[in-house]
C-alpha positions in Angstrom: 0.0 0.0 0.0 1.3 3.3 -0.3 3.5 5.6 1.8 1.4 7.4 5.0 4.0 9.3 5.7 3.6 11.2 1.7 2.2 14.6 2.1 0.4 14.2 -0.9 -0.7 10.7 -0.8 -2.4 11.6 2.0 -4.4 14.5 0.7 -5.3 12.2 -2.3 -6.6 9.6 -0.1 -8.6 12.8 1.9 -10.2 14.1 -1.4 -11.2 10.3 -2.4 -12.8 9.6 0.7 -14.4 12.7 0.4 -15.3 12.3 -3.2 -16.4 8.8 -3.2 -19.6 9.7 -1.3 -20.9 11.4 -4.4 -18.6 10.2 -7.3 -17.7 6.9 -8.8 -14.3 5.0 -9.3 -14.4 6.5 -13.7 -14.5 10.1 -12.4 -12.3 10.0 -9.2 -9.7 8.7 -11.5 -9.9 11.4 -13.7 -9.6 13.7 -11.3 -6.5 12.1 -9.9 -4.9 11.7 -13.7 -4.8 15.6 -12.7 -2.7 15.4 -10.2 0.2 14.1 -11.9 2.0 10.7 -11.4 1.3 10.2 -7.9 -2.0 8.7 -9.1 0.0 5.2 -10.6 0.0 4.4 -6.7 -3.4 3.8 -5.8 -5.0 0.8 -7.3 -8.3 0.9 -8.2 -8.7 -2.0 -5.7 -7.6 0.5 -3.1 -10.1 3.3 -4.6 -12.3 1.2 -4.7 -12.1 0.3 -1.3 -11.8 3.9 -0.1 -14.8 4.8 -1.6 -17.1 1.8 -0.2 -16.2 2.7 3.4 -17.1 6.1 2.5 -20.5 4.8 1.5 -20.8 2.3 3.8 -19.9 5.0 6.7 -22.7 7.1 5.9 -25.4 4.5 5.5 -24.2 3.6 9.1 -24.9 6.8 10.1 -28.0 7.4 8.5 -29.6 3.6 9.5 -28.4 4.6 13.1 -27.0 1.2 13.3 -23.6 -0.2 14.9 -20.7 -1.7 13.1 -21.4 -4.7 15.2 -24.8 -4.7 13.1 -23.0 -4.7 10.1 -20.9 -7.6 10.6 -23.8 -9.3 11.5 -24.5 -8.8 7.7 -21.4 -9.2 6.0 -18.8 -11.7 6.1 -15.9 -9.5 7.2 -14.4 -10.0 10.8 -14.2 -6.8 13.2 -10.5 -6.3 13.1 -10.2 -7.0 9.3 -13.3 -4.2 8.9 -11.2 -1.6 11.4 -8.5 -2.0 9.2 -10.7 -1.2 6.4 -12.0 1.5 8.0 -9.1 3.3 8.9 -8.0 2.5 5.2 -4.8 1.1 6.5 -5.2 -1.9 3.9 -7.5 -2.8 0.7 -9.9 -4.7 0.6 -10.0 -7.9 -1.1 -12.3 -8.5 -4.3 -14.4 -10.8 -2.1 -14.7 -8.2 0.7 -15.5 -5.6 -1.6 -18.1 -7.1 -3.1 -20.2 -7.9 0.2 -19.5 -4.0 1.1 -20.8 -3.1 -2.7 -23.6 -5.8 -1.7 -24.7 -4.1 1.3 -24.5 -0.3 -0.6 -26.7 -1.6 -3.4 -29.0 -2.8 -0.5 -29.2 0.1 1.2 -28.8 2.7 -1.5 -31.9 5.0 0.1 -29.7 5.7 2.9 -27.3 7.4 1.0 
């Protein structure tokens, strides 16, 4: 995964999170192709991801429901989901397809 301690990696992985609420993986990538090379490292697995915790944050919110509740749902242990969360790691296909899953699911609450 890339470098936490880059300045600007870390203010492309803000504006993503920020960005994924409202804008898919075709147009955040555009936007990134702005910002020079830095772009080549993030994966779209890793945009991906960034942008289904997003969405999966704020149906969370909006359902007034607990994480536990979520992993009740979904097949992804609490620790492994933390990491996800906290976007220290990408999630695998499998994993980001039961969080896609669970958006399509509850798309009203976004």
């Amino acid at each position: 995964m890339y470098d936490e301690n880059d300045y600007i990696m870390k203010q492309i992985k803000s504006m993503v999170r920020g960005l994924g609420k409202f804008m898919g993986l075709e147009q955040i990538k555009e936007l990134l192709q702005l910002s020079g090379d830095q772009q080549g490292d993030i994966t779209d697995l890793e945009l991906e991801t960034i942008i289904a915790i997003s969405k999966m944050e704020i149906i969370l919110a909006n359902k007034d429901v607990s994480l536990d509740s979520l992993l009740d749902e979904i097949e992804i242990n609490q620790e492994r989901m933390k990491m996800l969360m906290n976007h220290e790691t990408a999630a695998t296909q499998e994993e980001l397809d039961q969080l896609n899953n669970y958006i399509q699911d509850n798309q009203s609450h976004l």
